[in-house]
N, C-alpha and C positions, 0 to 999 in steps of 0.2 A: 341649528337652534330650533326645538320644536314652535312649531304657530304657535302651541297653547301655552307660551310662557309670560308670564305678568310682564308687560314695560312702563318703563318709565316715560322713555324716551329714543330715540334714534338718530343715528347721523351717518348715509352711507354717499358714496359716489362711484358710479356706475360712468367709465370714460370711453369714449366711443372707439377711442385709441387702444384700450385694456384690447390687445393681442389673442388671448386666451376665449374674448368673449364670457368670464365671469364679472359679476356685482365685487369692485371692493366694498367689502361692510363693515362700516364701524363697529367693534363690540355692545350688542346691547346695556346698557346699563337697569338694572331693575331691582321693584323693591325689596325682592329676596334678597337684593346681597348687602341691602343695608345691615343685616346682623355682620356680617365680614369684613365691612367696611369699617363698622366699630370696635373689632377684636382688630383692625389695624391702627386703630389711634387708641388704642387702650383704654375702651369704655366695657369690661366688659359684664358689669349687671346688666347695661344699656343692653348690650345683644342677649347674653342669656331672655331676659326678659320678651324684647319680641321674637325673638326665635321661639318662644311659649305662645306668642299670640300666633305665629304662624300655625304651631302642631297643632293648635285649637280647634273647635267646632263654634259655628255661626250660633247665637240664640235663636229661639224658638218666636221670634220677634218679627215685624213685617219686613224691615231692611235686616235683620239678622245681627245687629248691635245689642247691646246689653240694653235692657227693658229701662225705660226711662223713671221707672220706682226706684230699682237698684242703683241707678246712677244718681238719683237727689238721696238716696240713704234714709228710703220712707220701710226699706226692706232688705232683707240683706240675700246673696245673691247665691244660688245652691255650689252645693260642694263645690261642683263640677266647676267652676267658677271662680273659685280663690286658689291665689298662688301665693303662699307666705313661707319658702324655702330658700328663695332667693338672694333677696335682700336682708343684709345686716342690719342690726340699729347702730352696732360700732362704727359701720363703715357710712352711714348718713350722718353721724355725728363728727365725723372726721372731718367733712367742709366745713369753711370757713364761715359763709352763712348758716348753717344749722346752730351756729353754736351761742351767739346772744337769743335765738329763739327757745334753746334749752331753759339756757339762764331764765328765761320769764314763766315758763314753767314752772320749774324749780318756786320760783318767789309765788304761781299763780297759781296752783293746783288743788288749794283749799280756798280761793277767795269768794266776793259776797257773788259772784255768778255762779261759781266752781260748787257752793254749800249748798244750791238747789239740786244741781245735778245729780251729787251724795246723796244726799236726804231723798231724793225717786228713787235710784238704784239700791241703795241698801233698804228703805224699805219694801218695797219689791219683790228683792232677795229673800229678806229676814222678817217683815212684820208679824207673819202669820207661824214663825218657828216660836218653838218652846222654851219659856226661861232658861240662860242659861251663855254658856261661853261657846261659842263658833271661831274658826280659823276661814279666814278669806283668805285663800291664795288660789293662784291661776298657774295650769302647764304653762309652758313656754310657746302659747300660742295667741299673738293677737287677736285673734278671730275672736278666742273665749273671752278676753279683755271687751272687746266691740259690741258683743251678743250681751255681757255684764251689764254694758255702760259705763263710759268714758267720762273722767269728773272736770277735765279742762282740754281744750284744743285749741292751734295756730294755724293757719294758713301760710303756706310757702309759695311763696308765685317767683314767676320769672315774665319779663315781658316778652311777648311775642314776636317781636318786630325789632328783638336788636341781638345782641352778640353776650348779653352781662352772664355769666356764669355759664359758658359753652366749655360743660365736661360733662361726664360722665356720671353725677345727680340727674342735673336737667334732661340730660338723653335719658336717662332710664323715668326717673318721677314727673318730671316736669314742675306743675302744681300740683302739692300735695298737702295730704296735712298730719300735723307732729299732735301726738295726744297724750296724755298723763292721766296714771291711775293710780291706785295704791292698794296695797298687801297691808293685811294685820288682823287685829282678834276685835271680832263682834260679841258686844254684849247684851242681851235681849231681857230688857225689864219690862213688866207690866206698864209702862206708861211712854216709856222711851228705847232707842237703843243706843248706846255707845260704844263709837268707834276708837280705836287706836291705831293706829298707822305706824307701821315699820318700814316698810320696802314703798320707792315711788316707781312706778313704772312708764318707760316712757315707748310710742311704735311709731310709722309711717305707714298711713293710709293714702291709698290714691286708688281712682278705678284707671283700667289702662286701654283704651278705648280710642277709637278714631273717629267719635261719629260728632261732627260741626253743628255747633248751635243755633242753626237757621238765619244764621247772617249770610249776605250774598258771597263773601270770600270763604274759600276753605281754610280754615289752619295752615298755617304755612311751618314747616318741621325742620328747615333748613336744606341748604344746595351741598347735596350728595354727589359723590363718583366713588370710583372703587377703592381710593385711595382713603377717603373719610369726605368731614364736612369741612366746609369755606368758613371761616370765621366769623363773614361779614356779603351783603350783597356786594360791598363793593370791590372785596379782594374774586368774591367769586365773577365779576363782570370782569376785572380786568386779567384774570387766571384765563379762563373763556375766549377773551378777546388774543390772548399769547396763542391757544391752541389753534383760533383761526386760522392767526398769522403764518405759523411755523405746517399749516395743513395747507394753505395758498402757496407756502415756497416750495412744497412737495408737488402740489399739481400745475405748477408752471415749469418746475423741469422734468415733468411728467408728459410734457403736451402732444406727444406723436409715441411716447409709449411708456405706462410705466411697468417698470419692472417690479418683480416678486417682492424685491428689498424692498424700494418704498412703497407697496403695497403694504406690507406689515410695518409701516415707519407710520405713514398715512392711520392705519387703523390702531396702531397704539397714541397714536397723538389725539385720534378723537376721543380714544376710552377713558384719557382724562379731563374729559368736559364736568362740568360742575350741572346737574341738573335740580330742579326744584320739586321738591318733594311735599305733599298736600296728604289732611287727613285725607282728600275725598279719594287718593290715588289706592287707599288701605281697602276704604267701603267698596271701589270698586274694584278690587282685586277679589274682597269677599264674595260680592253680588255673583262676581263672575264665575267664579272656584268653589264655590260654598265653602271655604274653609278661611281659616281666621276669625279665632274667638278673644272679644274682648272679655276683660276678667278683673275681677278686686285683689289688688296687692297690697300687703302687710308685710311689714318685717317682723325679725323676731323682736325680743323684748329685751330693751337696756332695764335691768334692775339697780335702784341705788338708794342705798339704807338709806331709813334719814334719821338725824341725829340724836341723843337720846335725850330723852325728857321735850320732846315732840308732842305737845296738848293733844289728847283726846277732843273728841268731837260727840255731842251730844247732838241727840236728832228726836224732838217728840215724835211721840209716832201719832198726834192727833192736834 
């Protein structure tokens, strides 16, 4: 195992008895192989995703984190910086939580907060174009929905500190947020413009980042080994507590010598140790490596008609 490889964590025993005069050592467990860990419990946007922060480059920032403009969304973050290949809106809309959050879209997306946001962005767009009929529509790239502006959004959280929604969302998004737009024909009159709306469009925003919001604890991302994550601190303490045991019943009939076999018995029993995994373990993997770029992720774009004889939207332009 090279020195210069990121750990987590260790657990070796070196027996005064070991015959051969080598270190038994436990396999290291580290953050690289959390992408692997996760293609073994079948999370796998979760790994794609940081397997991308890994190939990444550090920002241009003093700790090498994503600039703290880009992360409150005072600016939006250069190319180099957005990954929106990845992630589905089909496959975010498939959890069981996403799905009354749609539903409030759906009923919010033009309401009395939602017709401010319209009324900036379209005139913005449009005040200063020439009488006459425009088509609003967007590629299929969130980005250009974002850069447009966004006419309603939700927050998706999960709490930190417990187990509620431990899949393959939460590993890849975490907190994020669900936004809603809308496709149709702009009409540009001397005094106003009118909207019509056909197509609602809905994405997932999140920036994907390790860097702790200056409270004393770091994020805590859940107890890792190579197998995946513990459900729970408590199945992971007493998972933990089994590997002790069954490693003490190896080095007690180990005691004047152990053999090859339970030296590879010994080191597969601790490689299933549950370790705890911290944003701070990412930033210093960054620090240390200069590589690991946090980045804005997007999915693509759920489109869905809406239905017909759907009011227009009038917007004075003064």
């Amino acid at each position: 195992m090279s020195s210069t490889e990121p750990l987590v964590a260790q657990s070796n025993l070196s027996p005064a008895s070991n015959t051969h005069g080598t270190p038994v050592q436990a396999r290291l467990f580290k953050i690289t192989d959390i992408p692997a860990a996760m293609d073994a419990i079948n999370w796998p946007v979760s790994a794609a995703l940081m397997r991308h922060w890994f190939q990444g480059q550090p920002w241009p920032t003093e700790n090498g984190g994503m600039s703290q403009r880009v992360k409150e969304h005072a600016e939006c973050p250069p190319a180099q910086y957005i990954r929106e290949s990845i992630v589905k809106m089909s496959w975010v809309a498939s959890f069981e939580k996403i799905q009354p959050v749609l539903a409030e879209l759906r009923r919010s997306w033009n309401n009395a907060a939602a017709m401010g946001e319209i009324r900036k962005h379209l005139l913005k767009a449009y005040g200063d174009k020439g009488l006459g009929c425009h088509r609003l529509v967007f590629p299929n790239l969130a980005s250009a929905v974002e850069r447009f502006g966004y006419f309603n959004s939700r927050a998706i959280t999960f709490s930190k500190w417990s187990s509620e929604g431990l899949n393959d969302l939460r590993g890849a998004l975490a907190d994020f947020n669900l936004r809603v737009a809308a496709e149709g024909d702009v009409e540009v009159h001397a005094d106003r413009i009118l909207f019509r709306p056909r197509t609602l469009l809905f994405y997932a925003e999140d920036n994907y980042d390790f860097n702790d919001d200056g409270s004393v604890f770091s994020q805590p991302l859940g107890y890792w080994n190579f197998d995946g994550i513990a459900p729970s601190l408590l199945a992971a303490t007493a998972h933990n507590a089994g590997v002790d045991a069954v490693s003490r019943g190896i080095m007690q009939r180990s005691l004047f010598n152990m053999s090859e076999q339970n030296q590879r018995r010994y080191i597969d029993e601790q490689s299933k140790r549950y370790m705890l995994v911290l944003n701070k373990h990412f930033a210093d993997y960054r620090a240390r490596y200069k590589r690991g770029g946090d980045f804005r992720v997007f999915s693509d774009l759920l489109r869905e008609p809406l239905p017909p004889g759907t009011p227009a939207i009038t917007l004075p332009k003064h």
